[in-house]
KEGU-274434 format. One record per atom (N, C-alpha, C): x, y, z; residue in three letters; residue number from 1; atom name. Coordinates in nm, 4 decimals, always signed. Layout:
KEGU-274434
+----------+----------+----------+-----+-----+----+
|       xx |       yy |       zz |   r |   k |  a |
+----------+----------+----------+-----+-----+----+
|        X |        Y |        Z | ALA | NUM | CA |
...
+----------+----------+----------+-----+-----+----+
END
This chain:
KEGU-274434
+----------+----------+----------+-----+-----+----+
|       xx |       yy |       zz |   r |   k |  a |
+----------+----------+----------+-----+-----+----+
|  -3.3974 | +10.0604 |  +3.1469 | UNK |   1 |  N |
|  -3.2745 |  +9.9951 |  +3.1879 | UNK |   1 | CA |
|  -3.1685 | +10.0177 |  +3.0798 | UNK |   1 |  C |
|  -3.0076 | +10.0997 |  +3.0959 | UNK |   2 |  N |
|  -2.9322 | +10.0913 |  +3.0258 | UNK |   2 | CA |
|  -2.8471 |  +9.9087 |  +3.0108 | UNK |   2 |  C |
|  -2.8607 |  +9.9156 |  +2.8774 | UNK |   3 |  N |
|  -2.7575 |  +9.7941 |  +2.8303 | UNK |   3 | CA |
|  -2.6258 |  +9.7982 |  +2.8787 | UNK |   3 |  C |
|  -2.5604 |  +9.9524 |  +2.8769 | UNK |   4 |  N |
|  -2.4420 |  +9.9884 |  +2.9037 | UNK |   4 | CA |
|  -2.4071 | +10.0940 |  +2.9716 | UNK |   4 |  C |
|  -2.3913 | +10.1080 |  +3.0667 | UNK |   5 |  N |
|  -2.3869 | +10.1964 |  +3.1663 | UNK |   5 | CA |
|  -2.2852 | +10.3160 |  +3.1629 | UNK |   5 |  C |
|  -2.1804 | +10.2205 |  +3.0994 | UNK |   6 |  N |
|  -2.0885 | +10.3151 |  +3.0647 | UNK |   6 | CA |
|  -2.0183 | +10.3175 |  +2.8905 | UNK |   6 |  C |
|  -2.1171 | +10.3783 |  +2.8297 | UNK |   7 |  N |
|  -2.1301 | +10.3404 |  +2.6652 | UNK |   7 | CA |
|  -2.0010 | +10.3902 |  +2.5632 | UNK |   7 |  C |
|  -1.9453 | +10.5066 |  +2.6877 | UNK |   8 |  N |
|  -1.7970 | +10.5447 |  +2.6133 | UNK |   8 | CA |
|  -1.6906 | +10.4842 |  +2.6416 | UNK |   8 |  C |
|  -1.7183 | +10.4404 |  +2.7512 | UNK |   9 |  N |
|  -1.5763 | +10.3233 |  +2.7782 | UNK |   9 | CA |
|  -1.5849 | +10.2285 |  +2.6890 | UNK |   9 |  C |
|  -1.7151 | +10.1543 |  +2.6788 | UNK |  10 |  N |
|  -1.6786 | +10.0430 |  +2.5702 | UNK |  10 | CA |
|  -1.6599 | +10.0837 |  +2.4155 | UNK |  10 |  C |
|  -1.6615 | +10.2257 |  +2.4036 | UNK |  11 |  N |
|  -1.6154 | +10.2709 |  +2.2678 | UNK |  11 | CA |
|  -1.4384 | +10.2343 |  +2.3003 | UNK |  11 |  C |
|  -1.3740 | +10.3177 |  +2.3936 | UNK |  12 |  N |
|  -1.2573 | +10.3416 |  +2.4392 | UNK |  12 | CA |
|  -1.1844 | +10.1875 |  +2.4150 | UNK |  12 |  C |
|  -1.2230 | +10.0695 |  +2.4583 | UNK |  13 |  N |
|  -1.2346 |  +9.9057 |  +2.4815 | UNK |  13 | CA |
|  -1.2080 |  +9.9004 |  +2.3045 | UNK |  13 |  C |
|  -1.2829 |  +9.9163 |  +2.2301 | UNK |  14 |  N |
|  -1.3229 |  +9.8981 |  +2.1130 | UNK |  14 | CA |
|  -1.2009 |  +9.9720 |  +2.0597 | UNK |  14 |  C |
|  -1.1672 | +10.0775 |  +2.0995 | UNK |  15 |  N |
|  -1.0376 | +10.1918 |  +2.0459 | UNK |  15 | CA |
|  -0.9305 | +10.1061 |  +2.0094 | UNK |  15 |  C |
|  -0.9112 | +10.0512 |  +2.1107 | UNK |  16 |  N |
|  -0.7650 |  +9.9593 |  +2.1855 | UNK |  16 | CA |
|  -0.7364 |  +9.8639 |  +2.1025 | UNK |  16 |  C |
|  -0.8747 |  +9.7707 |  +2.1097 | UNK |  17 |  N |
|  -0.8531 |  +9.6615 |  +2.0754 | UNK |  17 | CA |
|  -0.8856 |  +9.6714 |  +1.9227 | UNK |  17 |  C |
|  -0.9228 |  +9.7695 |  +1.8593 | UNK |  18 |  N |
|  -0.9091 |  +9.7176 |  +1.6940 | UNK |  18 | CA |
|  -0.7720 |  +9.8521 |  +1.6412 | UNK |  18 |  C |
|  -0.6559 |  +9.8549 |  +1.6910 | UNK |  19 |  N |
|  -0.5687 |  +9.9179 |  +1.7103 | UNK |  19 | CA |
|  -0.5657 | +10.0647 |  +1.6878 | UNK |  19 |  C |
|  -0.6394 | +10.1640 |  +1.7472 | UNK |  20 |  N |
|  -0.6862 | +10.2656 |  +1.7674 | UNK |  20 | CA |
|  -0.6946 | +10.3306 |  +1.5913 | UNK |  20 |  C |
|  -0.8104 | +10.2959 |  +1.5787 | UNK |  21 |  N |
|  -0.8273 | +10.3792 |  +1.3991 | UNK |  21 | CA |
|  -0.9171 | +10.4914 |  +1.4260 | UNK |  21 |  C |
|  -0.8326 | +10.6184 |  +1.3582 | UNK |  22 |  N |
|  -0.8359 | +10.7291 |  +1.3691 | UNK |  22 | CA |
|  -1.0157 | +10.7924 |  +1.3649 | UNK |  22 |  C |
|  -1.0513 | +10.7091 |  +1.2572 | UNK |  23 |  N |
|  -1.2319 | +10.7262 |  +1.2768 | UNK |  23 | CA |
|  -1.2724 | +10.7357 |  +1.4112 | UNK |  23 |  C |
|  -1.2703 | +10.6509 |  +1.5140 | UNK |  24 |  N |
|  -1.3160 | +10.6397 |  +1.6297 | UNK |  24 | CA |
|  -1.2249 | +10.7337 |  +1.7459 | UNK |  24 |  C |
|  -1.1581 | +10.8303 |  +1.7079 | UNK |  25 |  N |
|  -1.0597 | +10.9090 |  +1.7767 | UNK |  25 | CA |
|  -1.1798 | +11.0029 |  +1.8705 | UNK |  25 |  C |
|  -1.2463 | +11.0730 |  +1.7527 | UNK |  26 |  N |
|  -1.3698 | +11.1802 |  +1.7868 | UNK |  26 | CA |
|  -1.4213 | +11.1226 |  +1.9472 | UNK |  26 |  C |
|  -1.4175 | +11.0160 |  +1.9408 | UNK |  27 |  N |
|  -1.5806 | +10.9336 |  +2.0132 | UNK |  27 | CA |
|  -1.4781 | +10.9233 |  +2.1693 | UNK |  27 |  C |
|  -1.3778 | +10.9154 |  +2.1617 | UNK |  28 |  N |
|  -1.2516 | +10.8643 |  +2.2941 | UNK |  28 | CA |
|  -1.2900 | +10.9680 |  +2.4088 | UNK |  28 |  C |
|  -1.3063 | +10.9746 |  +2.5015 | UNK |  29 |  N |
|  -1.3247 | +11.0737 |  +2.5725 | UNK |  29 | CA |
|  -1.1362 | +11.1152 |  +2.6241 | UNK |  29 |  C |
|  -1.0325 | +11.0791 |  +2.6410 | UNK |  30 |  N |
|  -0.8904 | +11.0953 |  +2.7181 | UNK |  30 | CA |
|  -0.8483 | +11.1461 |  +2.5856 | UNK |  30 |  C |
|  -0.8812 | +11.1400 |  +2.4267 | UNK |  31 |  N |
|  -0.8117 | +11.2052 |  +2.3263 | UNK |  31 | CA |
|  -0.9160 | +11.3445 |  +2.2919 | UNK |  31 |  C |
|  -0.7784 | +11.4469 |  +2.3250 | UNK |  32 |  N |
|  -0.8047 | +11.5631 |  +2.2695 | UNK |  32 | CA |
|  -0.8567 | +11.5917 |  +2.1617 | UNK |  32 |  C |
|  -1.0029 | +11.7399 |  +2.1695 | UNK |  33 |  N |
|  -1.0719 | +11.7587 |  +2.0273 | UNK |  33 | CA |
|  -1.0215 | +11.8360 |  +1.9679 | UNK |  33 |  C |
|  -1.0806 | +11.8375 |  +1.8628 | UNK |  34 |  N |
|  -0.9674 | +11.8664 |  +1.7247 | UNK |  34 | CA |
|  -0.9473 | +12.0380 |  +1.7087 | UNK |  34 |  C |
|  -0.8999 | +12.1143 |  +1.6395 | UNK |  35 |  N |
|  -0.8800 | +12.2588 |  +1.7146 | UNK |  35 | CA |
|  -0.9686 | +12.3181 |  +1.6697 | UNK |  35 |  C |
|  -1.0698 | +12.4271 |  +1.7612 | UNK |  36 |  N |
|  -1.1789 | +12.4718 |  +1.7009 | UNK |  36 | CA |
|  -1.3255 | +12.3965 |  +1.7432 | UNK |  36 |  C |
|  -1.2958 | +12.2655 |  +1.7976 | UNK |  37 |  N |
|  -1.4153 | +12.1767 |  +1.8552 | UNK |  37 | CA |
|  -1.4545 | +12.2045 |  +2.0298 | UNK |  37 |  C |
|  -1.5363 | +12.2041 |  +2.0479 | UNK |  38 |  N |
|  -1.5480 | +12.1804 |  +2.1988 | UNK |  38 | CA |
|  -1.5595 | +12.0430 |  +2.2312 | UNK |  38 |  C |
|  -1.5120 | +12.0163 |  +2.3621 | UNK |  39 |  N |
|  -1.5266 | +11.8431 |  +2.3917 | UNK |  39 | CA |
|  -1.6141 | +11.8569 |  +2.5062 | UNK |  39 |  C |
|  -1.5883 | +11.7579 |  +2.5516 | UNK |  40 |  N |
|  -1.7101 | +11.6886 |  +2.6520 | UNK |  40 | CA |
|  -1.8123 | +11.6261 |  +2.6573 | UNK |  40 |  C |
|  -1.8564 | +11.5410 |  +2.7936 | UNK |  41 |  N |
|  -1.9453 | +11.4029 |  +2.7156 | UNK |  41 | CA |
|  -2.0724 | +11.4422 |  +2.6549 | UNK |  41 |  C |
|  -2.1516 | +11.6199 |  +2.6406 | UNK |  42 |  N |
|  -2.2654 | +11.6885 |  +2.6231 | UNK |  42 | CA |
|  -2.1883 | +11.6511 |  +2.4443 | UNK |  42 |  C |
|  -2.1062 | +11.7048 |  +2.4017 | UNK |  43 |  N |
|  -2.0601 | +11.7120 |  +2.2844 | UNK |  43 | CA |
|  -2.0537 | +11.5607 |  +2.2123 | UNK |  43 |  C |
|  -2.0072 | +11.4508 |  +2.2812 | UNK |  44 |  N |
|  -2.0002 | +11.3162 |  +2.2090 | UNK |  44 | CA |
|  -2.1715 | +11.2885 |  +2.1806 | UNK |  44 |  C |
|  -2.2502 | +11.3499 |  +2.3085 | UNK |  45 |  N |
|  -2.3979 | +11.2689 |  +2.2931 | UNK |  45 | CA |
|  -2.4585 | +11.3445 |  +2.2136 | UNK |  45 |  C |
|  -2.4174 | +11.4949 |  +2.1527 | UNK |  46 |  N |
|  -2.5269 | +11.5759 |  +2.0952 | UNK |  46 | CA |
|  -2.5222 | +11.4903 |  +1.9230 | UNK |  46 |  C |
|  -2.4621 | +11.4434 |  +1.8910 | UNK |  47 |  N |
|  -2.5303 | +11.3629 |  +1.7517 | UNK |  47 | CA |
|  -2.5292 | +11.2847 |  +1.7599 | UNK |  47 |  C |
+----------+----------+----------+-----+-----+----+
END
């Protein structure tokens, strides 16, 4: 059973509300990766 079904949104939730600090940018799925990175949710889960 997942706790959280949807585990990047409540990163995204978390973004917002502690006024988006740049550490947690990586993890956002709607903010663009950095140049040279590939994105996508295979890429947030591989570490």
């Amino acid at each position: 059973m997942d706790l959280y079904p949807d585990p990047l949104g409540i990163v995204e939730e978390f973004y917002a509300e502690f006024d988006y600090p740049e550490s947690v940018a990586p993890f956002v799925r709607y903010m663009p990766p950095e140049d040279g990175v590939g994105g996508g949710n295979e890429r947030l889960y591989e570490n």
